[in-house]
C-alpha positions in Angstrom: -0.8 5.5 1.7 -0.1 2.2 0.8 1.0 -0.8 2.2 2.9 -3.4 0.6 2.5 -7.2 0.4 4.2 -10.0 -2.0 0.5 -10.1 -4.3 -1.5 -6.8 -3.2 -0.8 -3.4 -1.3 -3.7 -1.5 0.7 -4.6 2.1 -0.2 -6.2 3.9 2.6 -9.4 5.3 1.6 -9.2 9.2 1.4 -13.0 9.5 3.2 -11.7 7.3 6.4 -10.9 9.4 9.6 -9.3 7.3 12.4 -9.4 8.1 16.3 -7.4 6.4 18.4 -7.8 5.4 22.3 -6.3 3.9 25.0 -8.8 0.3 23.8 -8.3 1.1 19.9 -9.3 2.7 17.4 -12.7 4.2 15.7 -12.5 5.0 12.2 -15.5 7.4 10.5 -16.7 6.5 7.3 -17.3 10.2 6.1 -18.9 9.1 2.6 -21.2 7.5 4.3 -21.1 8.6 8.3 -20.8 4.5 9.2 -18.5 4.1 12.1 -16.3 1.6 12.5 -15.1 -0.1 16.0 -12.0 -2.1 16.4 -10.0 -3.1 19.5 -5.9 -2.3 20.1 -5.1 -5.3 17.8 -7.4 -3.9 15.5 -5.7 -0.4 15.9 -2.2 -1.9 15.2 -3.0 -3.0 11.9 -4.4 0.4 11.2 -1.1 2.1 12.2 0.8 -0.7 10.0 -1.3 0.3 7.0 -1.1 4.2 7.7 3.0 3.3 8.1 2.9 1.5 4.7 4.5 -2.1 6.8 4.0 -5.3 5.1 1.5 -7.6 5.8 3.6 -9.8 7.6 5.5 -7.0 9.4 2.4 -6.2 11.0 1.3 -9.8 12.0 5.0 -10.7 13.4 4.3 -7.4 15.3 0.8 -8.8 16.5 2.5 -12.4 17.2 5.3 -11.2 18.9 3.3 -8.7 21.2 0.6 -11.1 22.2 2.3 -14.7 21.6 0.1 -16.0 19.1 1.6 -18.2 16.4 2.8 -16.3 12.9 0.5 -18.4 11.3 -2.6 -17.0 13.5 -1.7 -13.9 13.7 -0.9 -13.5 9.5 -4.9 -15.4 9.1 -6.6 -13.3 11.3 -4.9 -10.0 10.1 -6.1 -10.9 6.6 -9.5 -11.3 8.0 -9.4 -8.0 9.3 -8.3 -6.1 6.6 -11.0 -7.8 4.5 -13.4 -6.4 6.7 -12.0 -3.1 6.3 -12.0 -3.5 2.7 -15.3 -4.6 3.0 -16.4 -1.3 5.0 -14.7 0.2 2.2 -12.4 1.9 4.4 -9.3 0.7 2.6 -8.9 -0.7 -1.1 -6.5 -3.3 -2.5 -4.7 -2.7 -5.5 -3.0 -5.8 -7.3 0.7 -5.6 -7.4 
C-alpha cells in the first residue's frame, strides 16, 4: 500500500500487523516481535497510510477533528511517520 505525497509516498511494510482499539492502535513488528504503541491520533495516520490518503489529507483530517492548526497538525504527522519509518514499520519511496 502506498500513500502519496507531492516528494515521497509511504509503503507499508509487509512484516507490520496492526490492532486497533477504542485508544489506538498497536502495530507488531513480526521481523523482529518489537511492538509498537500509538494513541487514536496515532491510529488515524495509520488508517490514512493503509487508505493510500495524502499526507496532507490526513493532517487536515487530524486538524479538523481536534482543532489544531494545518500547520501543527502537517509537522507533527511528519514526525510520526518518521518514527514509524524509523521502527521500520513503513518505508518511503521517492517520487
Amino acid at each position: 500500500m502506498t500513500n502519496q505525497s507531492s516528494d515521497f509516498s509511504f509503503t507499508l511494510s509487509p512484516e507490520a500487523a496492526a490492532s486497533f482499539h477504542d485508544e489506538g492502535v498497536v502495530i507488531l513488528h513480526t521481523g523482529n516481535g518489537t511492538l509498537f504503541t500509538a494513541n487514536r491520533t496515532g491510529a488515524r495516520i495509520w488508517r490514512g497510510i493503509e487508505q493510500q490518503l495524502s499526507l496532507d489529507a490526513i493532517a487536515n483530517g487530524i486538524s479538523d477533528e481536534y482543532q489544531v492548526v494545518p500547520r501543527t497538525a502537517r509537522e507533527h504527522t511528519i514526525c510520526f511517520l518518521a518514527e514509524l519509518e524509523r521502527q521500520t514499520l513503513i518505508q518511503r519511496e521517492v517520487a
